[in-house]
N, C-alpha and C positions, 0 to 999 in steps of 0.2 A: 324187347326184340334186339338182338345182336347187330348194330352198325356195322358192317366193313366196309372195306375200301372200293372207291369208285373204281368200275371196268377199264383196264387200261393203264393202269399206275401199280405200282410195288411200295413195299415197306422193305428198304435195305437196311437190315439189322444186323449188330455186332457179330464178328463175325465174318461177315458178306462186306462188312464197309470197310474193312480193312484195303481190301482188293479197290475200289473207288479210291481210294485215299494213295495208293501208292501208283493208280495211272495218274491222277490230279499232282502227284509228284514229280513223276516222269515228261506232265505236261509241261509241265511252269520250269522244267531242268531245261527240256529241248527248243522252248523258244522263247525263252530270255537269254540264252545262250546263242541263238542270230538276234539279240537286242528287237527282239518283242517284246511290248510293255500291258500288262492288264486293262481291260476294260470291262465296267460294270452298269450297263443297259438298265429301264425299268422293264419288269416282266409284262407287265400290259403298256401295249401303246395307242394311239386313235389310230383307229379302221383302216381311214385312208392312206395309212402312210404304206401297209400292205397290199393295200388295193394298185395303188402307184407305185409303189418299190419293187414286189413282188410279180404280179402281172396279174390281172383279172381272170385270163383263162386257164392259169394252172391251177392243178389238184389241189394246192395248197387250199388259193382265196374262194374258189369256187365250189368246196367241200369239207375243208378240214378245218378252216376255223373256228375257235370257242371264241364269238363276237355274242359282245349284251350292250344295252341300253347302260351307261350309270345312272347315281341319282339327280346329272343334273340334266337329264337326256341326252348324254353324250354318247356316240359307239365309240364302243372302244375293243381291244380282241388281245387277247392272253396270246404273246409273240409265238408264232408259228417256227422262228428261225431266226439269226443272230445279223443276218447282214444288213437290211432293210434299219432295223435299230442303230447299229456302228457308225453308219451313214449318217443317219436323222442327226447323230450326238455329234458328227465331225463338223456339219452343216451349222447346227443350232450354235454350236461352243467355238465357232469359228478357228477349228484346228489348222484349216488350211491356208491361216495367216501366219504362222509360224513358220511359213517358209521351207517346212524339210519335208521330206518324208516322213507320213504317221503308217506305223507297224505295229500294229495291237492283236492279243489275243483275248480269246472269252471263254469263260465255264459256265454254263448254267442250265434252268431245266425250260425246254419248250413245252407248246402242247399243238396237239395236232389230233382232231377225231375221225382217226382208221380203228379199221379192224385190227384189233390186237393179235399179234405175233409174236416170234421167238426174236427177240430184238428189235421189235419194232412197237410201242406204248403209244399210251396218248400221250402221258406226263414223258416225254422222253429227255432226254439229256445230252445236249451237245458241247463240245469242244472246238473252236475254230479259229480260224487269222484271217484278218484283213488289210493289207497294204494300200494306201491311197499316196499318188501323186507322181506314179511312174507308169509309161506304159513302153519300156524299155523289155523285150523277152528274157532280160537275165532274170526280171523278179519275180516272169510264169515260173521259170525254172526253178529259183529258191523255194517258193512257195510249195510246188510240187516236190522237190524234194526233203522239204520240212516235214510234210505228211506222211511220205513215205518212210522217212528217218524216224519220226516218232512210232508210226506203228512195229516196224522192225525192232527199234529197243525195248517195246516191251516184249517184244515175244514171239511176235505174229509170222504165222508160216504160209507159202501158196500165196503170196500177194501177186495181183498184176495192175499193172499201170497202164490205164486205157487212155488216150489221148486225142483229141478231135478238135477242129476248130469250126465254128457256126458263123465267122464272116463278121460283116461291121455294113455300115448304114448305106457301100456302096455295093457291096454284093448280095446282101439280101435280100434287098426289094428286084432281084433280077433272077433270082432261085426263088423267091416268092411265085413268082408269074409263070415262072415254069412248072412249080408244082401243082399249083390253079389250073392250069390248062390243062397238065396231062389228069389231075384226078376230078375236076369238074364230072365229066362223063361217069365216073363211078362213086358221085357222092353217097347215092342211095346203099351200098355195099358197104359202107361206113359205120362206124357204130355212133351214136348218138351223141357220144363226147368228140370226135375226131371232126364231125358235121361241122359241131362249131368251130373247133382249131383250125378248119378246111378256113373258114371266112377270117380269121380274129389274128391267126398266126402257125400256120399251115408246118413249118418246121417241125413244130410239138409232134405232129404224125408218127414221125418218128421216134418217139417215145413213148407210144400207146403200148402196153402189155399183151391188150388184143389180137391174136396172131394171124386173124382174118382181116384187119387191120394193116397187118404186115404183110399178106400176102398181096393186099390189095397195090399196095406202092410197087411190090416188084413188076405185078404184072402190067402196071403202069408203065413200070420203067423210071421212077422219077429218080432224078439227080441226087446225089449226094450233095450236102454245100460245102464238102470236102477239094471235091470235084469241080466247083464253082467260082473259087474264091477267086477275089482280086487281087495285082501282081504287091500289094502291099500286106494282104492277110497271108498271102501264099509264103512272103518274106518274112513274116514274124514267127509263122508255125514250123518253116523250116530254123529259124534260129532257135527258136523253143527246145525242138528235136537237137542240133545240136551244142545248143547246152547240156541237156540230158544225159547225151553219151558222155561230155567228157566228166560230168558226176559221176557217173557208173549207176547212173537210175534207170532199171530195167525197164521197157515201156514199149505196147504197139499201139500202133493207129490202129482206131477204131470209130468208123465210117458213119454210124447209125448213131453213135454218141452222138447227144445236144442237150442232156441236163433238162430238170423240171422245170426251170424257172427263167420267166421273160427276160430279165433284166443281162443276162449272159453276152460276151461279144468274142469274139476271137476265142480265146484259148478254151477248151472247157476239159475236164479231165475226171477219173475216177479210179478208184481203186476197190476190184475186188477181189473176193477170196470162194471159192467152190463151196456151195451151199448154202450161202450166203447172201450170193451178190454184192449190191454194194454196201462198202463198208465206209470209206471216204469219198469227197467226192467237191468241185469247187470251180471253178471259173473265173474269168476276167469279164469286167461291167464298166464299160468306159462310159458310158450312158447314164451311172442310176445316181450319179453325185449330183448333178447339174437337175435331171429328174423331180429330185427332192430340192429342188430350191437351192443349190449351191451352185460354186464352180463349176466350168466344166474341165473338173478332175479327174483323172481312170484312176479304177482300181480293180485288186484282185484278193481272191480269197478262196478258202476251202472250211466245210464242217465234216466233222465227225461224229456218229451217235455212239456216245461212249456206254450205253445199254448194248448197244450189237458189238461195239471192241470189245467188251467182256465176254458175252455169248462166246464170242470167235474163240475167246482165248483160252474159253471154258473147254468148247469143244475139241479144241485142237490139245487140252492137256496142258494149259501152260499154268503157271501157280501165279498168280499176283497176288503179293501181300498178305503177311498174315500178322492176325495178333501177337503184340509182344507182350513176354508173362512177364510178370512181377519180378521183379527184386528180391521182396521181401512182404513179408506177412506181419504185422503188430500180431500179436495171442495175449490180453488183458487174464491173467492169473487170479485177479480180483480186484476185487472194488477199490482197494486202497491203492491202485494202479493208475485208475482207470485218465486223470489229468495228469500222469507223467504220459502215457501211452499218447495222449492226445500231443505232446507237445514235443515228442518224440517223431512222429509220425505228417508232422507241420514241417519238423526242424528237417526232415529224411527230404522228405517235396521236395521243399526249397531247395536243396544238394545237388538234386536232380535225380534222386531214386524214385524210380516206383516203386511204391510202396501202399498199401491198404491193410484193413486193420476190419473187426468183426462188430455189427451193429445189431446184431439179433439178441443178444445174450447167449449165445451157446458157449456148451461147456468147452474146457481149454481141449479136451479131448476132439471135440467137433469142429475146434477154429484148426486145429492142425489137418484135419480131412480137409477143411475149407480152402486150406494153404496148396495143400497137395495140388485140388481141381482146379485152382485157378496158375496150377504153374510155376508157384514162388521159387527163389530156388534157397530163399531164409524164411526161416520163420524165427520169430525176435520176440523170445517171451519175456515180458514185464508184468512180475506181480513183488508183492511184500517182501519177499529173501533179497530180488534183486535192488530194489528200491534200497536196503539196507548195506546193501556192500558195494552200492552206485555203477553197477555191469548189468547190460542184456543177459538173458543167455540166449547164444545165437545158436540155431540147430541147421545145419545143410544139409537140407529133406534126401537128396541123389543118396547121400553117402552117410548121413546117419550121425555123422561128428558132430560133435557140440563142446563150444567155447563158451567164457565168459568175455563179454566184452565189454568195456568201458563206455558210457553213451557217449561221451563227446567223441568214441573215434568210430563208430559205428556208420556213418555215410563212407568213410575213409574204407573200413575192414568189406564192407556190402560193394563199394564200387571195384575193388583188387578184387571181388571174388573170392573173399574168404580172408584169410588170417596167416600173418606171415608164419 
């Protein structure tokens, strides 16, 4: 019986991976260029630390995790998302002895059990930054417009920058109580996830899909925590905003924004695109360092799922990345060839040519077809004639010319592109 691939996940094949490979380029250009540094998390971590990191009552820990037993009976959960881990490793590796600010980014693949969609997998794949140890509004701003800078250089059209802030430990236990109060009387009108959110952390309401849901808070009347804040959140999100303008990072307030995820404080923001939704998306967490056992250090950060920036880009017609053809072609003429061609074809690598060479036995007639499909723009035939007068013959497939070349100057003739 024919294995395939688990629901949820893809096979990116040559081809297709070209296009990963040149956003994964354009990632590591755009932020180590504001002096972000790499970092490399384990794919699974213990349970708790998402149960605590993350929040209990979000979609994530309360439905999407791939949580198992190990063999030593430990839980442990294949990382749902990049922050809660960045954290753990700043905490454990005591980064925040060092005295500076840490600015670090991450690639790699999460997992998350949804319903599969058009950019959205179980096995999905994020990109993201995290800055720890300022809670200064210039570094919302950087942040936010890091993300915004990356997605525009690759391509991306129709972006918008949605911007909200959800308060801090003095305003929201007082927009808590007022949304308690006004939606108590309409619990039962609730849908079954938002019941709990009502007790556990009632904000989330506001990010139910359910538009029964939504209608329910209007006809409440409940508060914005936009609307709520106190005269210190009030003061950060208006410097937020103007930082922004004077980047030229285009951006509204948007009232209902407050992000999936507990751990969020002040700033929180998104980016999307029509048909879409979101495509970025990220917040400040002055909260979740001290949380996990550390300091109590702020930080902020944003992810990417670089399966839906491809979607987007797909859709939108934009091209990332393609494979780059050959150089040159080895064509083995015969057997009495066959260990100069090998060492020909070693010595070309090394040079820095692309170059590949035919492993099937076919005949010199079919290595030249070979050469054509894969794009060479030489084909470099070595058999017996040339072996004895110590020259390739080089053939330039476009245009049909054919030289002899000498092998030692052969990386030299292939990298000019031909022959003086």
């Amino acid at each position: 019986m024919e294995i395939r691939r688990p629901r949820g996940t893809q096979d990116i094949l040559p081809g297709a991976v070209e296009a990963w490979q040149a956003l994964e380029a354009v990632v590591r250009d755009v932020f180590e260029r504001a002096n972000y540094e790499e970092i490399r998390t384990p794919i699974f971590e213990h349970t708790e630390l998402f149960e605590r990191g993350v929040g209990e009552t979000t979609d994530i820990v309360s439905k999407e995790m791939y949580t198992f037993l190990d063999r030593g009976g430990r839980s442990v959960t294949l990382r749902p998302e990049g922050t809660a881990g960045v954290v753990r490793a700043y905490v454990e590796n005591k980064l925040y002895g060092q005295g500076s600010l840490t600015k670090v980014y991450y690639l790699g693949p999460m997992f998350r059990y949804e319903k599969p969609q058009r950019g959205r997998l179980r096995q999905l794949h994020q990109v993201g930054v995290e800055v720890l140890g300022s809670e200064l509004p210039a570094i919302d701003a950087e942040v936010i417009e890091l993300g915004y800078s990356l997605l525009k250089k690759v391509g991306m059209r129709d972006m918008t920058v949605e911007l909200n802030s959800v308060g801090c430990s003095v305003c929201r236990p007082r927009h808590r109580e007022k949304m308690i109060q006004r939606l108590l009387p309409h619990k039962e009108e609730l849908c079954a996830d938002c019941q709990v959110r009502l007790e556990k952390n009632p904000l989330r309401l506001f990010d139910c899909k359910n538009e029964s849901c939504q209608q329910v808070l209007r006809e409440a009347n409940v508060p914005y925590i936009v609307d709520e804040l106190c005269d210190d959140c009030r003061k950060h999100l208006d410097a937020v905003e103007g930082y922004l303008r004077a980047m030229d990072v285009p951006y509204r307030l948007e009232k209902s924004l407050v992000r999936g995820l507990d751990y969020y404080t002040r700033t929180a923001w998104e980016i999307t695109v029509p048909n879409f939704s979101t495509v970025l998306g990220g917040g400040r967490y002055n909260r979740l360092v001290a949380e996990l056992g550390g300091p109590d250090v702020p930080g902020i950060g944003f992810a990417a799922g670089m399966d839906r920036v491809l979607a987007v880009l797909e859709a939108q017609g934009v091209s990332l990345g393609e494979r780059q053809p050959l150089d040159a072609f080895i064509c083995v003429a015969d057997e009495t060839a066959e260990h100069t061609a090998m060492a020909v074809l070693t010595s070309l690598r090394r040079l820095g040519v692309r170059c590949d060479r035919d492993y099937q036995g076919r005949s010199l007639k079919s290595q030249f077809k070979q050469a054509d499909r894969l794009g060479a723009k030489f084909a470099v035939v070595i058999g017996e004639s040339e072996l004895a007068k110590g020259a390739a013959t080089v053939k330039h497939l476009a245009t049909g010319e054919q030289r002899d070349v000498p092998f030692g100057q052969l990386a030299d003739r292939i990298r000019e592109g031909g022959w003086a």
